[in-house]
C-alpha positions in Angstrom: 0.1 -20.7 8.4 -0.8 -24.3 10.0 2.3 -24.0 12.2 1.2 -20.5 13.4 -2.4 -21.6 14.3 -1.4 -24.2 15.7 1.5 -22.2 18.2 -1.4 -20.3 19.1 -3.7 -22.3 20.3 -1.3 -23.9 22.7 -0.7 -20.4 24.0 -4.2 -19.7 24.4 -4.6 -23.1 26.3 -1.0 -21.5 28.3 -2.4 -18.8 29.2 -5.6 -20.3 30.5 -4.1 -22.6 32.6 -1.8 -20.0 34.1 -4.8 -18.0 34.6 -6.9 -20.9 36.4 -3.5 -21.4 38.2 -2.3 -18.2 39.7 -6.0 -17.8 40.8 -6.3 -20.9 42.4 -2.9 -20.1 44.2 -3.8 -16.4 45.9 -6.9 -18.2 46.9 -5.1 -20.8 48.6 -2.0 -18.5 49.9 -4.3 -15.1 50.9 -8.3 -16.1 50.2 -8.7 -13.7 47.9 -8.5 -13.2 44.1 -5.2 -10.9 42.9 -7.3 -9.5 39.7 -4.7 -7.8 37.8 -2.8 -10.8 37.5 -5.6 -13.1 36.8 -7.3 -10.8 34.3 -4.2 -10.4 32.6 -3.4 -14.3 31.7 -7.4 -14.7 30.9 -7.1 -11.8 28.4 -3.8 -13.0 27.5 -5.3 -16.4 26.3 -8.7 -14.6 24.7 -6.5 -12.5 22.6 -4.1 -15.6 21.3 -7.5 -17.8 21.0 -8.9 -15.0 18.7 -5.8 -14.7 16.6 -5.6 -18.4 16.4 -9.3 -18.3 15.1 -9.0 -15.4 13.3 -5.7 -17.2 11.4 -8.0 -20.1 10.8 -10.6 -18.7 9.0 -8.1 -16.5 7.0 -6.7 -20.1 5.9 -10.3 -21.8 4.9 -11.1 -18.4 2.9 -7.3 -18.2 1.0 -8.2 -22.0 0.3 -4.3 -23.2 -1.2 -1.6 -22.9 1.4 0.4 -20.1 1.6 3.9 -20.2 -0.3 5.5 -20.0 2.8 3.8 -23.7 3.8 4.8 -25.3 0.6 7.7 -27.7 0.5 8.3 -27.1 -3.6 7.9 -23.2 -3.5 10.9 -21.0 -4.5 12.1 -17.9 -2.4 10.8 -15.4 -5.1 7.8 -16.9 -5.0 7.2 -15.3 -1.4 8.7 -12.1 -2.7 6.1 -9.3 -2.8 6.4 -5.7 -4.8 6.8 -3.6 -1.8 7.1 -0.2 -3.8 9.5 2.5 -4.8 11.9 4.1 -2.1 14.2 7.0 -3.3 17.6 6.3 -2.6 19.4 9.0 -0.6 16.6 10.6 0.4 16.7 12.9 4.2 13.0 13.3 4.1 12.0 10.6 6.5 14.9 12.3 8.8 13.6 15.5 8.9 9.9 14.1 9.7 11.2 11.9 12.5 12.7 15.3 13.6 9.3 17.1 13.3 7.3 14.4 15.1 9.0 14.1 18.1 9.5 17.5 18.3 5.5 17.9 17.9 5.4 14.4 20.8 7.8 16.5 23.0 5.6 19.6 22.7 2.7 17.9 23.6 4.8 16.5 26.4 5.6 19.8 27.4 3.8 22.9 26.3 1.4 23.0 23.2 2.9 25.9 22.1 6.0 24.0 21.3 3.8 21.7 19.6 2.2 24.7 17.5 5.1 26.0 16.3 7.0 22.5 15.4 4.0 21.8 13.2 5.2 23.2 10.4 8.1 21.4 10.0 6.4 18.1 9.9 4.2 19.5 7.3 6.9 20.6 5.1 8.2 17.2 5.8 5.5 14.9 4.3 5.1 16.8 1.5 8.8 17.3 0.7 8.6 13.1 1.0 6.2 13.1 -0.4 6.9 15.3 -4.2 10.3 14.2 -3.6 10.1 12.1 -6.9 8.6 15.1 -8.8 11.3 17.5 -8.9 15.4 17.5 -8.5 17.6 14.5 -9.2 15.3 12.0 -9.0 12.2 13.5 -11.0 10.6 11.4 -13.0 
């Protein structure tokens, strides 16, 4: 997590220079301030300051570095429970299908949206009880 932190910081100081640079250039080239540019690098190197701070606290609380930042950890060490997925399962198809047909109805006409509801309902909970019932009850 050091490494990260300290990446981030140097883009923060990046983008604050760019920022302080591409303003002073329009104000040398046209005498006036471009704002969407020079907003953009400021907020650019606010937001990679806060994640750099935000990382840094995260470290001082978690106290021990990460397994990632030790030189004598093993690779399952780093290797999280990440939870059950049913194998062969054309749930999460069928609910991609219903929400961008409920996306394209709101793109188009609600009442395309209205009546492709149902399908992503019958979706989610088909993905959902998929492990209660069929092959793969449990």
């Amino acid at each position: 997590m050091r490494t990260h932190i300290v990446i981030y910081w140097i883009l923060a100081i990046f983008q604050i220079f760019l920022a302080v640079l591409y303003t002073g250039w329009n104000l040398l080239e046209t005498n006036t301030i471009e704002w969407f540019g020079t907003i953009a690098f400021t907020f650019g190197g606010a937001f990679m300051a806060w994640l750099a701070f935000y990382l840094q606290l995260v470290q001082k609380k978690h106290g021990a570095p990460l397994v990632e930042d030790r030189d004598d950890a093993d690779i399952d060490d780093g290797d999280p429970e990440i939870g059950h997925f049913s194998p062969y399962s054309w749930w999460p198809i069928s609910l991609a299908l219903g929400a961008s047909l409920v996306v394209l109805g709101i793109a188009v006409g609600f009442w395309f949206a209205y009546m492709s509801v149902p399908l992503l309902i019958v979706s989610v909970v088909g993905w959902v009880y998929e492990d209660y019932r069929g092959n793969f009850a449990r």
